[in-house]
Every structure is written in structure tokens, then in C-alpha cells.
PDB file of N, CA, C and O in Angstrom:
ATOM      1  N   UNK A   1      15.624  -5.075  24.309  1.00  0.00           N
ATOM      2  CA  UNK A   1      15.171  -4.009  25.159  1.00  0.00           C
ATOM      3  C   UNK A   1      16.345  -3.450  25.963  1.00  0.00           C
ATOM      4  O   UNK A   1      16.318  -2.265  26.295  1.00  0.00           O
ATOM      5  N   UNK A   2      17.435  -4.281  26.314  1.00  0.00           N
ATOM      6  CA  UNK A   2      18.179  -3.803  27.248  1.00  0.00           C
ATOM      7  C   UNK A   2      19.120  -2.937  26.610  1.00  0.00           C
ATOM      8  O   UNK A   2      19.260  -1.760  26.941  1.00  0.00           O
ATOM      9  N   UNK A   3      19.990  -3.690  25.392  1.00  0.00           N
ATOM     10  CA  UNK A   3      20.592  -3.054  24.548  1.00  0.00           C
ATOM     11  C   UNK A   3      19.861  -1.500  24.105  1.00  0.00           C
ATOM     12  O   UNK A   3      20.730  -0.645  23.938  1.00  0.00           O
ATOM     13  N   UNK A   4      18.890  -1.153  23.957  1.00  0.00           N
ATOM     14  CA  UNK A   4      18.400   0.375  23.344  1.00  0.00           C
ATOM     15  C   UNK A   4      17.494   1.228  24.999  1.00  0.00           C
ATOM     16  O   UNK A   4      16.846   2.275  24.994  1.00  0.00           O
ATOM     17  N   UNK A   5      17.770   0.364  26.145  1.00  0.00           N
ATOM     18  CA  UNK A   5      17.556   0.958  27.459  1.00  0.00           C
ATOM     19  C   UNK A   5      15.978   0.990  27.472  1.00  0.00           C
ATOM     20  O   UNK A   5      15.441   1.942  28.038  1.00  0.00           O
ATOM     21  N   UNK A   6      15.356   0.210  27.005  1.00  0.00           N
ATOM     22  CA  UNK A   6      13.647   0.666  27.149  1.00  0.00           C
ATOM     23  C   UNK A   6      13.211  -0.702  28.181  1.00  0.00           C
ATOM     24  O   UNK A   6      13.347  -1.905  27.960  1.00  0.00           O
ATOM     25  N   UNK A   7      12.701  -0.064  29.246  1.00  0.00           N
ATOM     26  CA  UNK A   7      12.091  -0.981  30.283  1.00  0.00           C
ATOM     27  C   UNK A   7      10.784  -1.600  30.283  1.00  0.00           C
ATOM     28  O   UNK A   7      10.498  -2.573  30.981  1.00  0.00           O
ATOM     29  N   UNK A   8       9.827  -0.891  29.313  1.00  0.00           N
ATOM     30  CA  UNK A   8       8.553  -1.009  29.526  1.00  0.00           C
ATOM     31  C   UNK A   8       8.325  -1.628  28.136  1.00  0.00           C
ATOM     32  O   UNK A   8       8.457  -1.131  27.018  1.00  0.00           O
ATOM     33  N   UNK A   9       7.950  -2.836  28.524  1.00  0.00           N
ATOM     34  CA  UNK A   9       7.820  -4.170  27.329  1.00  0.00           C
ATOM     35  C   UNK A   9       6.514  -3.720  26.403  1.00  0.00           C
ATOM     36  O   UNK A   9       6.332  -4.167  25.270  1.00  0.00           O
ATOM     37  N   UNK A  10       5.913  -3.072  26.849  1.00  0.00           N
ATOM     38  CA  UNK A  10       4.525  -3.142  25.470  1.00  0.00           C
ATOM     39  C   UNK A  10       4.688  -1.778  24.937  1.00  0.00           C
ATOM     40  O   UNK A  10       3.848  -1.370  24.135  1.00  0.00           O
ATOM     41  N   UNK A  11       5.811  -0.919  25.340  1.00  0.00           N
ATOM     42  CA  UNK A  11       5.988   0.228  24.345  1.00  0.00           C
ATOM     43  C   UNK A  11       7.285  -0.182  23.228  1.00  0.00           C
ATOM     44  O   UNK A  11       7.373   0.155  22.047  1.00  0.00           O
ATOM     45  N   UNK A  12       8.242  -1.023  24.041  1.00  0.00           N
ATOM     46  CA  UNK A  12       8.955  -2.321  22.919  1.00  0.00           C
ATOM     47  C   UNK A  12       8.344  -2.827  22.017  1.00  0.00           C
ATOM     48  O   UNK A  12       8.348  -2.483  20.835  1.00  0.00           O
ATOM     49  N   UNK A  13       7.732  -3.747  22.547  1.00  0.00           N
ATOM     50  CA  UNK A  13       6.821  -4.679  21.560  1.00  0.00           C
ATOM     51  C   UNK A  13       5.859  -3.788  20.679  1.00  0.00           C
ATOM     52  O   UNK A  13       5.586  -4.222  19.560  1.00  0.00           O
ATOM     53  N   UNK A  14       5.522  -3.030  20.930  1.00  0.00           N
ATOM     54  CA  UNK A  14       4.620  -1.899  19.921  1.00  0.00           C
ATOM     55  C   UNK A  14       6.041  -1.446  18.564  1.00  0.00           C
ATOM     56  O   UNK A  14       5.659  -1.525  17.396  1.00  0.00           O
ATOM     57  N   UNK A  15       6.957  -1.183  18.706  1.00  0.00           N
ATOM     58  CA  UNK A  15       7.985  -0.633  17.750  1.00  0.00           C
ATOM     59  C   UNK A  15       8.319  -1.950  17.453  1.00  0.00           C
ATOM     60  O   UNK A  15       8.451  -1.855  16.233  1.00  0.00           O
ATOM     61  N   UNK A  16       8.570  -3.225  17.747  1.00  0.00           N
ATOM     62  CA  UNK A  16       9.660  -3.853  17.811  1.00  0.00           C
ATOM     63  C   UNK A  16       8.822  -4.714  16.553  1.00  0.00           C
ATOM     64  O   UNK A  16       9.346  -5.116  15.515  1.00  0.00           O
ATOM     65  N   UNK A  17       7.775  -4.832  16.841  1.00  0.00           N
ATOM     66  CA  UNK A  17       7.005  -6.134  15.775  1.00  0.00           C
ATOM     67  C   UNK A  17       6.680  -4.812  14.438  1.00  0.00           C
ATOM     68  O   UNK A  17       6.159  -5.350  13.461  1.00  0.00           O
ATOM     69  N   UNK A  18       6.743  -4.340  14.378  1.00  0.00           N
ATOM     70  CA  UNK A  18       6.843  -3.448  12.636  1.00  0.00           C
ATOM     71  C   UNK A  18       8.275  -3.487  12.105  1.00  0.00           C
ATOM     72  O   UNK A  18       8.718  -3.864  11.020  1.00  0.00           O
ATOM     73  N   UNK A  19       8.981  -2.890  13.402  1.00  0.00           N
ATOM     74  CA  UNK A  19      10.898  -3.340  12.944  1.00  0.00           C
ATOM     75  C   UNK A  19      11.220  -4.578  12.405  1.00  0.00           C
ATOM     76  O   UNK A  19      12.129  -4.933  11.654  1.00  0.00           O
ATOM     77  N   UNK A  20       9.867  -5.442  13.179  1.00  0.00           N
ATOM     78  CA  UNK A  20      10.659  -6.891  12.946  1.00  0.00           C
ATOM     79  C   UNK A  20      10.380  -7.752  11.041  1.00  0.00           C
ATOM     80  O   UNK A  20      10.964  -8.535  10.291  1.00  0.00           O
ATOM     81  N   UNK A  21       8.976  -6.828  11.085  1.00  0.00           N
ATOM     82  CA  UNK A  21       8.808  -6.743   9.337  1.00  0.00           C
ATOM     83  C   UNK A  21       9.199  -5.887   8.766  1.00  0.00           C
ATOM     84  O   UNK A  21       8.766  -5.591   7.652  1.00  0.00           O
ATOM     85  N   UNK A  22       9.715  -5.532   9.102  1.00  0.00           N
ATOM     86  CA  UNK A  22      10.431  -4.676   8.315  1.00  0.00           C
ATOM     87  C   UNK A  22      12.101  -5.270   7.840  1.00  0.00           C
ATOM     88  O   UNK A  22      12.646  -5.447   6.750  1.00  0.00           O
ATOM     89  N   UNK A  23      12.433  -5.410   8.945  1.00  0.00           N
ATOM     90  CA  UNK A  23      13.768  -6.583   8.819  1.00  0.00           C
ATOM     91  C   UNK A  23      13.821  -7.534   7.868  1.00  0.00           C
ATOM     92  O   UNK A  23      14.739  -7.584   7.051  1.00  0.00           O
ATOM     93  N   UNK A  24      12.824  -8.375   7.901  1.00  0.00           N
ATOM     94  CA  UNK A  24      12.710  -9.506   7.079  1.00  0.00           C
ATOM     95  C   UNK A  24      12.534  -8.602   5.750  1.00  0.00           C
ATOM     96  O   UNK A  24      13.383  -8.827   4.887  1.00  0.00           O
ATOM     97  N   UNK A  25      11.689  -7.738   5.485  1.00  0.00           N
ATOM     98  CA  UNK A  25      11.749  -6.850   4.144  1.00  0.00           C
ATOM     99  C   UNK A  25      13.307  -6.674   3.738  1.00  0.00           C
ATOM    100  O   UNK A  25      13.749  -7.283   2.764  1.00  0.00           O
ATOM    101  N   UNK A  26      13.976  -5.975   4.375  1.00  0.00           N
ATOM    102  CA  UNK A  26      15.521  -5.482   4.116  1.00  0.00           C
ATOM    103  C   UNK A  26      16.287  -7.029   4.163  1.00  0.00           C
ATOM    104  O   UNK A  26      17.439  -6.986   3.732  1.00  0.00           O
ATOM    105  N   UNK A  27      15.921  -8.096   4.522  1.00  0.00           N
ATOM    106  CA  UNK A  27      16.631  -9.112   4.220  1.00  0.00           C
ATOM    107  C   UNK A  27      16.586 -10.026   3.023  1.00  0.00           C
ATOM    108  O   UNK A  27      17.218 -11.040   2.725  1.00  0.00           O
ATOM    109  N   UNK A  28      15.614  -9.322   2.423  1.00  0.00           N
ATOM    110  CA  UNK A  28      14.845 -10.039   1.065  1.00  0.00           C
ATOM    111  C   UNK A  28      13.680 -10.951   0.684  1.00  0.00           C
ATOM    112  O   UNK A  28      13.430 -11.601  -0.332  1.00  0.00           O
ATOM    113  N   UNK A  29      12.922 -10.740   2.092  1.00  0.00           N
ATOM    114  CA  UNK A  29      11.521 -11.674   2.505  1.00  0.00           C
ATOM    115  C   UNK A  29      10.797 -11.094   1.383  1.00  0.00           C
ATOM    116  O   UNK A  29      11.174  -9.949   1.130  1.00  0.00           O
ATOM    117  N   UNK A  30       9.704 -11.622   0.499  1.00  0.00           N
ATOM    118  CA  UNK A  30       8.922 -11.006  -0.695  1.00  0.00           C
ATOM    119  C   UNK A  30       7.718 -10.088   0.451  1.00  0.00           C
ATOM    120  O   UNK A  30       6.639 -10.586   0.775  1.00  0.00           O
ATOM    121  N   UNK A  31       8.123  -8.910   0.855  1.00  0.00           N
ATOM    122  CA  UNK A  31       7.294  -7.843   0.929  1.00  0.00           C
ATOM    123  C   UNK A  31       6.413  -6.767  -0.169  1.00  0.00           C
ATOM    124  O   UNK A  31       6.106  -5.588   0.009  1.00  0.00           O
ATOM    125  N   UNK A  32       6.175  -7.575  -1.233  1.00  0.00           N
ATOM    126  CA  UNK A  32       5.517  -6.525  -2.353  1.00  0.00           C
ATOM    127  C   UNK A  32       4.316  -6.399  -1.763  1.00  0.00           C
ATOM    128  O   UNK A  32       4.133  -6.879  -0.645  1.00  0.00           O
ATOM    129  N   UNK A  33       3.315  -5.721  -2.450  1.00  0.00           N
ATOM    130  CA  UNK A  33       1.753  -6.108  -2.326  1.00  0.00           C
ATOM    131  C   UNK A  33       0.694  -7.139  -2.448  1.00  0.00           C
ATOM    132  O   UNK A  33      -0.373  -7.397  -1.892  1.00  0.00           O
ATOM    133  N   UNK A  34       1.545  -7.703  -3.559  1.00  0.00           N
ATOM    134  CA  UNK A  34       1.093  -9.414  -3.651  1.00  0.00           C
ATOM    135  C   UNK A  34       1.548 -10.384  -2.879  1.00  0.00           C
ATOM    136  O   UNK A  34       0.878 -11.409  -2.749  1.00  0.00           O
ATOM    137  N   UNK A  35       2.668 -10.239  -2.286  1.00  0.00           N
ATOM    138  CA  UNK A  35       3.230 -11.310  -0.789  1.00  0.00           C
ATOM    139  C   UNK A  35       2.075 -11.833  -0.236  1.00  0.00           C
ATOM    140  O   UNK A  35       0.940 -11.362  -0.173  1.00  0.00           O
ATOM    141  N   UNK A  36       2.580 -12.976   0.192  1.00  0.00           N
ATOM    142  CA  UNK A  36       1.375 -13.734   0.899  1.00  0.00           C
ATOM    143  C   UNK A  36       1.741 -12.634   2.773  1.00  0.00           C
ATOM    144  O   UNK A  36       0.810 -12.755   3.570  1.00  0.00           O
ATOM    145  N   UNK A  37       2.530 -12.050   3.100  1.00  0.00           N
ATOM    146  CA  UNK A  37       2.720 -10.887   3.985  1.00  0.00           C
ATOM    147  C   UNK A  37       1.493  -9.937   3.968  1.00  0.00           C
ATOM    148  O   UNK A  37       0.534 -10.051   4.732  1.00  0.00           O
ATOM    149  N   UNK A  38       1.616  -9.099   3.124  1.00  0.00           N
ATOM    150  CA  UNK A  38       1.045  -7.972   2.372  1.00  0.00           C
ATOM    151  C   UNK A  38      -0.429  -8.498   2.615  1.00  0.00           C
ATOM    152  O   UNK A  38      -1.234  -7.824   3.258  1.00  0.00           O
ATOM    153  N   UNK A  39      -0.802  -9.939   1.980  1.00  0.00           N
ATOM    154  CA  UNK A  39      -1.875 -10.467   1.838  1.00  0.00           C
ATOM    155  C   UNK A  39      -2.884 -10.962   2.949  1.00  0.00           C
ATOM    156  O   UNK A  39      -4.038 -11.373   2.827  1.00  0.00           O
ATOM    157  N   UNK A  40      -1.923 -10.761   4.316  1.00  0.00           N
ATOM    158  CA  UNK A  40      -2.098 -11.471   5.734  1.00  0.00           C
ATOM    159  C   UNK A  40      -2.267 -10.233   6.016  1.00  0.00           C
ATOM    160  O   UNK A  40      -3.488 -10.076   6.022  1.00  0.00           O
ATOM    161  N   UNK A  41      -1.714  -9.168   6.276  1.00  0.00           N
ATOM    162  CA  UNK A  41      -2.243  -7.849   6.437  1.00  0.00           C
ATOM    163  C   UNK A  41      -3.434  -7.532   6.330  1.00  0.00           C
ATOM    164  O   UNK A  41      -4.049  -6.987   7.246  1.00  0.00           O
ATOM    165  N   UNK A  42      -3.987  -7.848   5.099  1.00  0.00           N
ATOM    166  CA  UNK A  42      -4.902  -6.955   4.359  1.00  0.00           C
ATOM    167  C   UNK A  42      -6.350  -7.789   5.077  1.00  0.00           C
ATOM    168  O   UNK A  42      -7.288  -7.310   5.713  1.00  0.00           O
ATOM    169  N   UNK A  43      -6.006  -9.463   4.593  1.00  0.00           N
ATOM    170  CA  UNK A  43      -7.252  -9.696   5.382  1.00  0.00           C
ATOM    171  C   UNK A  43      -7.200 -10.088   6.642  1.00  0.00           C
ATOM    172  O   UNK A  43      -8.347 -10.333   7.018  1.00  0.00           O
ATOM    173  N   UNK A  44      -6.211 -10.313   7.697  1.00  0.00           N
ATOM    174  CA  UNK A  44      -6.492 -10.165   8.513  1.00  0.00           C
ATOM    175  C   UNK A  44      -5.920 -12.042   8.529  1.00  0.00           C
ATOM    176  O   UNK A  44      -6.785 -12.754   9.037  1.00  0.00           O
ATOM    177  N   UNK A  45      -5.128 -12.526   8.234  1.00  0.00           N
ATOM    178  CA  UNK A  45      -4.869 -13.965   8.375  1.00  0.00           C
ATOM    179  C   UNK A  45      -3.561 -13.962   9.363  1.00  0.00           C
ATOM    180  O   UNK A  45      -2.786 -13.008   9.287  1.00  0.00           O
ATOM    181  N   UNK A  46      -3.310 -15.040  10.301  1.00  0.00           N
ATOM    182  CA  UNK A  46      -2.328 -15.358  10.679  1.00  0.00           C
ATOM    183  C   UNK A  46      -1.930 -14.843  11.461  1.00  0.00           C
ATOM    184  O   UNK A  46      -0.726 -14.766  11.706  1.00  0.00           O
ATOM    185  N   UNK A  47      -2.931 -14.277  12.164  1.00  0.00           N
ATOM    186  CA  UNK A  47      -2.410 -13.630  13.867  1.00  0.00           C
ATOM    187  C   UNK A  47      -2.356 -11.775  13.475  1.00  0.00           C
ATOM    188  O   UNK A  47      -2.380 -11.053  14.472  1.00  0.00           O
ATOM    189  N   UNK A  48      -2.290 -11.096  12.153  1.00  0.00           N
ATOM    190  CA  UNK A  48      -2.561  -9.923  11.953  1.00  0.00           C
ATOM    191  C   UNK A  48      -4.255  -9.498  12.020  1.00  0.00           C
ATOM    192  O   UNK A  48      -5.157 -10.272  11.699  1.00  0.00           O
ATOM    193  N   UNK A  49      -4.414  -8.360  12.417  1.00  0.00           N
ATOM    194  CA  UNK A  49      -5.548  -7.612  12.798  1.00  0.00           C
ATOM    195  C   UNK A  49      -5.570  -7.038  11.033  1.00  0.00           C
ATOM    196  O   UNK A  49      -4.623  -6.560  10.409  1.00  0.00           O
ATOM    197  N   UNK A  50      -7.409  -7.362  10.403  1.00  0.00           N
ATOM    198  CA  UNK A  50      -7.697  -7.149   9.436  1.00  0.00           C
ATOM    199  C   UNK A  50      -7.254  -5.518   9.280  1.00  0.00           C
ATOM    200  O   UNK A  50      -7.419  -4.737  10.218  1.00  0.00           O
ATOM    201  N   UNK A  51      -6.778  -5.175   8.219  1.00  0.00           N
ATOM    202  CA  UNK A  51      -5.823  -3.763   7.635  1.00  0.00           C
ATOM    203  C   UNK A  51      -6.498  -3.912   6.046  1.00  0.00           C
ATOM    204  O   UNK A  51      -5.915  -4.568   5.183  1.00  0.00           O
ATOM    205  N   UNK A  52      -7.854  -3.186   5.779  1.00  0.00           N
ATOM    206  CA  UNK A  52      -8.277  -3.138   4.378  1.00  0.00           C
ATOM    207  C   UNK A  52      -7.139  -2.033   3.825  1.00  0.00           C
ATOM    208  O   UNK A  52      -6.727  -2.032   2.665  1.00  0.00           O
ATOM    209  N   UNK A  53      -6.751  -1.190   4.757  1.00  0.00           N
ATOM    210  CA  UNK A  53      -5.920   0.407   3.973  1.00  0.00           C
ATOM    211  C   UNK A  53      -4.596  -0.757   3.544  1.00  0.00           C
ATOM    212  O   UNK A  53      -4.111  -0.499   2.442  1.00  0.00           O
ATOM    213  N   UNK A  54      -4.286  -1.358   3.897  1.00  0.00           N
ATOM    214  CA  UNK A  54      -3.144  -2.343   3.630  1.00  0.00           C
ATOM    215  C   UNK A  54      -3.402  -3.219   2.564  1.00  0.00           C
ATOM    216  O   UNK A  54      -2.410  -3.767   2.083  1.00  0.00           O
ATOM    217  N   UNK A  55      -4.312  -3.437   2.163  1.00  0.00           N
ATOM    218  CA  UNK A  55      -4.667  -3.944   0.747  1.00  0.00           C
ATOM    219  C   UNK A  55      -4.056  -3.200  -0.923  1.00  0.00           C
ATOM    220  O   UNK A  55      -4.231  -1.995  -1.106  1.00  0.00           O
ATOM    221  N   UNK A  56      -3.613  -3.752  -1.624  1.00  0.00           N
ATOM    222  CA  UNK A  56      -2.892  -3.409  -2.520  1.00  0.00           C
ATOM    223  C   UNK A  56      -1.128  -2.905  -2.169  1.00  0.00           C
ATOM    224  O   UNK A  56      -0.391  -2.861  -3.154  1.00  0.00           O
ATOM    225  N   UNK A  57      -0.666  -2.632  -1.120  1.00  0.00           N
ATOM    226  CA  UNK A  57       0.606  -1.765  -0.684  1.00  0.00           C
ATOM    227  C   UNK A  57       1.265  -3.003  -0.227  1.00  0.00           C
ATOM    228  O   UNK A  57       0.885  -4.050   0.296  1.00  0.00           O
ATOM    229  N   UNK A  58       2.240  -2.572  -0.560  1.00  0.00           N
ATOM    230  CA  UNK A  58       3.828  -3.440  -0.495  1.00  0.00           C
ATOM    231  C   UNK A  58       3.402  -3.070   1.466  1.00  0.00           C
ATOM    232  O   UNK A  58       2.466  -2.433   1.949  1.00  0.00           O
ATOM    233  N   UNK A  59       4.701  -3.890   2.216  1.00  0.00           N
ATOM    234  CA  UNK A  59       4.771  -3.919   3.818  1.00  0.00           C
ATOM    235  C   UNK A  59       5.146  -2.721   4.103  1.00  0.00           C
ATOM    236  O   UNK A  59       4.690  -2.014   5.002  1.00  0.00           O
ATOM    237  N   UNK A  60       6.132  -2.414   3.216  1.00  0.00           N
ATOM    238  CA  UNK A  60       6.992  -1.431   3.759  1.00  0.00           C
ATOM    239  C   UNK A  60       6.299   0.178   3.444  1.00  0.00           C
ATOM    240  O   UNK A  60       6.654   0.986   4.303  1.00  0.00           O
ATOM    241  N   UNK A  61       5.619   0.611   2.645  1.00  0.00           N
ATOM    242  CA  UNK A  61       4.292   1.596   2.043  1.00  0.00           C
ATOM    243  C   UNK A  61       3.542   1.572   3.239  1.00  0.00           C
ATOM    244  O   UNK A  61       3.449   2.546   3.986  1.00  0.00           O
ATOM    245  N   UNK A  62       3.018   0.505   3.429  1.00  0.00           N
ATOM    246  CA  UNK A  62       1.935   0.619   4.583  1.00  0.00           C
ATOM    247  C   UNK A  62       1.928   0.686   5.775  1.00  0.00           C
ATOM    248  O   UNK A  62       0.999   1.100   6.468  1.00  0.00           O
ATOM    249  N   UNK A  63       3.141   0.219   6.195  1.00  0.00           N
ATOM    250  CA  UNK A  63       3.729   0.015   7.798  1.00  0.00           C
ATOM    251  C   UNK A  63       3.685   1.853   7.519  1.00  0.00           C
ATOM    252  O   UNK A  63       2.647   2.474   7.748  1.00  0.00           O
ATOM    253  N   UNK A  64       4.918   2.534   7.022  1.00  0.00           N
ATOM    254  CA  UNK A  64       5.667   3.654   7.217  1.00  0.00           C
ATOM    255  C   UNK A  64       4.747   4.901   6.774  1.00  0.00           C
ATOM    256  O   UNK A  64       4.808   6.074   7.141  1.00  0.00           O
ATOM    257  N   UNK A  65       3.945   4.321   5.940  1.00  0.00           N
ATOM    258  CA  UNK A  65       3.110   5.572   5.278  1.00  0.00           C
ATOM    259  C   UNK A  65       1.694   5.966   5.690  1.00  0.00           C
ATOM    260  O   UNK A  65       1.209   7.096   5.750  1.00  0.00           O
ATOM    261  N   UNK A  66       0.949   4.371   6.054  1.00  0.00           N
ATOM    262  CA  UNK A  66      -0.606   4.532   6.527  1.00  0.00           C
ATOM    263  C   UNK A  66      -0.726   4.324   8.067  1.00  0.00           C
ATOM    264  O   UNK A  66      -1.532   5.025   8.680  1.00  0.00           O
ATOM    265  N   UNK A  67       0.073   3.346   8.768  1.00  0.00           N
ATOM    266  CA  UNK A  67      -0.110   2.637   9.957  1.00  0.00           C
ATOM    267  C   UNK A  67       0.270   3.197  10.933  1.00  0.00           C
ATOM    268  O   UNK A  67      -0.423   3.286  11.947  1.00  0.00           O
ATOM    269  N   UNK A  68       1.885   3.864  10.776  1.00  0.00           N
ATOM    270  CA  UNK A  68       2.306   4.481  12.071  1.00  0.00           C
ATOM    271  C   UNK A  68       2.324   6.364  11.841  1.00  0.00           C
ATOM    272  O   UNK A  68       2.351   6.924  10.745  1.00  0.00           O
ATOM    273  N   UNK A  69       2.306   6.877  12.853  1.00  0.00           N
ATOM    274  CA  UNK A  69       2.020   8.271  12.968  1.00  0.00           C
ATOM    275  C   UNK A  69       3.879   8.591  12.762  1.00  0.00           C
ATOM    276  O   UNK A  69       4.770   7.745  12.682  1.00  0.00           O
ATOM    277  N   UNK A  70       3.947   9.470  12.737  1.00  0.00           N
ATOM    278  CA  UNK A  70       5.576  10.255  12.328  1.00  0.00           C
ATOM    279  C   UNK A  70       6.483   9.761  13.457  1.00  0.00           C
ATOM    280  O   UNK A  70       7.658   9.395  13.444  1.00  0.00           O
ATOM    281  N   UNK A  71       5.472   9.874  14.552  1.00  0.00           N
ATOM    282  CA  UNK A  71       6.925   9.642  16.022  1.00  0.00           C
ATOM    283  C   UNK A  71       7.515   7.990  16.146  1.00  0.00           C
ATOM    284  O   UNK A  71       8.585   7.498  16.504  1.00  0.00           O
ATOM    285  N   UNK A  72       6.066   7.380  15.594  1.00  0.00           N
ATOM    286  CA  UNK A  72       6.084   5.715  15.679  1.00  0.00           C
ATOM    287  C   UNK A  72       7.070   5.543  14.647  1.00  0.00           C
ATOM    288  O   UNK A  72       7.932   4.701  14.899  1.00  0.00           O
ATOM    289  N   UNK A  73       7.155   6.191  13.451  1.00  0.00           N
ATOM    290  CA  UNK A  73       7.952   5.578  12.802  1.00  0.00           C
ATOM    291  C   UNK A  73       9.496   6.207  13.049  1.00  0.00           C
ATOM    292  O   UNK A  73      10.362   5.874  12.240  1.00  0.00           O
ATOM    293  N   UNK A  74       9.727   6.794  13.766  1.00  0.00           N
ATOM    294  CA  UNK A  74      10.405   7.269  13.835  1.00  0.00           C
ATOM    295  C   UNK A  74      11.444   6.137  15.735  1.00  0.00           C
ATOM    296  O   UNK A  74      12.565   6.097  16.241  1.00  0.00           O
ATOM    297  N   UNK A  75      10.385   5.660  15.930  1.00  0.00           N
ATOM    298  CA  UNK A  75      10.561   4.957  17.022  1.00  0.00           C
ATOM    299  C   UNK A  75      10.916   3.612  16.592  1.00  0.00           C
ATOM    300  O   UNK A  75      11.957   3.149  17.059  1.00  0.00           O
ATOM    301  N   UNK A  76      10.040   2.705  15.556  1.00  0.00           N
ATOM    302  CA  UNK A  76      10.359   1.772  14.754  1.00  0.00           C
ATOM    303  C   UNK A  76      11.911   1.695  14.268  1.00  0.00           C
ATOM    304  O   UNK A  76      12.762   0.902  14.672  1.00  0.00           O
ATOM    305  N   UNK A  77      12.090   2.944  13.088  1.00  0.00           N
ATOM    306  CA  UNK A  77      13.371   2.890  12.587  1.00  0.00           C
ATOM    307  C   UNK A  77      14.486   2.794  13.643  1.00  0.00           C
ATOM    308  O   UNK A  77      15.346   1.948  13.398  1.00  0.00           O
ATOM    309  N   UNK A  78      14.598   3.358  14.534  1.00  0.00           N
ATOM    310  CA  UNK A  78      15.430   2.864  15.936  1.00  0.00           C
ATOM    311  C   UNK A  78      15.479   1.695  16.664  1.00  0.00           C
ATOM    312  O   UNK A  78      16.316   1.495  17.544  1.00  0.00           O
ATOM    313  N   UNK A  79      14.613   0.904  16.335  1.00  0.00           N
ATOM    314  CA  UNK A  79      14.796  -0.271  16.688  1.00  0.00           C
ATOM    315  C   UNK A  79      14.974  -1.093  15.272  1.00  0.00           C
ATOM    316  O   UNK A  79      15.690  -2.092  15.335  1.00  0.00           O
ATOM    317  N   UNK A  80      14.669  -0.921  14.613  1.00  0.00           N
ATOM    318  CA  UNK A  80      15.552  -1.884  13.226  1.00  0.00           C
ATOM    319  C   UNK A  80      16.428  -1.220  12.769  1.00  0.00           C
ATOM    320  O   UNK A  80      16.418  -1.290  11.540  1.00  0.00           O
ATOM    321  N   UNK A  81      17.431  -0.407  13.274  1.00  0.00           N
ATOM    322  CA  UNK A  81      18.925   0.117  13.059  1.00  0.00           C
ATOM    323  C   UNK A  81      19.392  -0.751  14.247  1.00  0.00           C
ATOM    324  O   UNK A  81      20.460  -1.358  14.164  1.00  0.00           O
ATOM    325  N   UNK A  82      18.652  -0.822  15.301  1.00  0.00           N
ATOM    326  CA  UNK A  82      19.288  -1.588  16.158  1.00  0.00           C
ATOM    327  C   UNK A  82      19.231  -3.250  16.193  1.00  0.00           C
ATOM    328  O   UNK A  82      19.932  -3.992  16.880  1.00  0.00           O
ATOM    329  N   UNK A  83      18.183  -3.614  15.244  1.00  0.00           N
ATOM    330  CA  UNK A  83      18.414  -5.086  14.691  1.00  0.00           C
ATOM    331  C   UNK A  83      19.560  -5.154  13.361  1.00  0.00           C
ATOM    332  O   UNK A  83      20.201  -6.173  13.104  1.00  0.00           O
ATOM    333  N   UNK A  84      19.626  -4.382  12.900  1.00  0.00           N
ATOM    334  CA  UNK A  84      20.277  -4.519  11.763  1.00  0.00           C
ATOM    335  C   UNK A  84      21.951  -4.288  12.467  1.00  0.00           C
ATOM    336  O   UNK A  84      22.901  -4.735  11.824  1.00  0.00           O
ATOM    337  N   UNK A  85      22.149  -3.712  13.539  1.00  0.00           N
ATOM    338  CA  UNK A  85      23.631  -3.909  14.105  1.00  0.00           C
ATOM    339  C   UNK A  85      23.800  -5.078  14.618  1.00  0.00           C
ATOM    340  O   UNK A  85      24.772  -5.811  14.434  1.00  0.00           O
ATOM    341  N   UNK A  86      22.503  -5.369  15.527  1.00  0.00           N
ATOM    342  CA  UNK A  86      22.848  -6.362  15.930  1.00  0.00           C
ATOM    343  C   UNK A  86      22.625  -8.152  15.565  1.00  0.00           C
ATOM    344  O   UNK A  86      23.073  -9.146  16.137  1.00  0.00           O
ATOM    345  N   UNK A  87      21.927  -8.029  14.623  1.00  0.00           N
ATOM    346  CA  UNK A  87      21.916  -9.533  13.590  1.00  0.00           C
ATOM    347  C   UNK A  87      22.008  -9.115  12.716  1.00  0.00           C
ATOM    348  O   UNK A  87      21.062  -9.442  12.000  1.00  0.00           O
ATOM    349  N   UNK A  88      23.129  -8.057  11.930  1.00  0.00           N
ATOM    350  CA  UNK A  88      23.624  -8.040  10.481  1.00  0.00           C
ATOM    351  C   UNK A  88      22.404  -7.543   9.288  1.00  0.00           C
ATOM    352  O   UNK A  88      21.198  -7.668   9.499  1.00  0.00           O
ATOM    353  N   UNK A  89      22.804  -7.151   8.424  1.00  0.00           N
ATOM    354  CA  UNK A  89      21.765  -6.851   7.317  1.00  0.00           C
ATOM    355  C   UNK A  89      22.006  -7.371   6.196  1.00  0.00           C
ATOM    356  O   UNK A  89      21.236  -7.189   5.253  1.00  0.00           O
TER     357      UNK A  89
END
């Protein structure tokens, strides 16, 4: 948060946890549609909120294409440019 100047922790944490799967995607975590990821999405396992539109779609399809609106993703990608400087890609 301090590094990208944002003070207010739950508009962080709103960008920061899609960046943060997303990261693990670009690091080579199995993000397809069949991932047990993908699969936690869809029904709703493991601390994710059930996402049926997330059923069948790779992480990265569904995060960027169904889930976040244009500005969110656009808010996301700024914070995983800024993970990816700062723990490497």
C-alpha cells in the first residue's frame, strides 16, 4: 500500500487479492479452467464466494473479462505491475 500511495485498506485489498491471482497465474500456478483454482471459484470452496459465471474459464478470462468492470481492472493491473517489480516475475 505504501509503495503505490493508497491509504485506504479495503479499496487495496479489493485490487490487491485479484492481482494476487493473478500473480501466481504469471508465475506458472495451473490457472486453466480445470485448476483446482478455477474450480474453487466456480463452486465456491476455500474461502471464495460461489462464481457459477466462473465455471468453465481459466482465472485469468474470468477475473479480467466477467468479474471486474474496466476501471477495476484497470486498478488490478497496477497493482500486479507493482508486484511483479517488486517480487520479480
Amino acid at each position: 500500500m505504501q509503495m503505490m500511495g493508497v491509504s485506504d485498506a479495503s479499496y487495496f485489498r479489493f485490487a490487491a487479492n485479484p492481482a494476487s491471482l493473478l500473480y501466481l497465474c504469471a508465475l506458472g500456478h495451473d490457472c486453466s479452467a480445470s485448476s483446482q483454482l478455477s474450480i474453487q471459484m466456480c463452486l465456491g470452496l476455500n474461502g471464495f464466494q460461489s462464481r457459477v459465471e466462473a465455471c468453465g474459464l481459466d482465472v485469468e478470462s474470468y477475473l479480467l473479462n466477467h468479474h471486474l468492470s474496466p476501471n477495476q481492472v484497470e486498478d488490478v493491473l497496477l497493482v500486479l505491475e507493482a508486484m511483479e517489480v517488486e517480487y520479480g516475475s
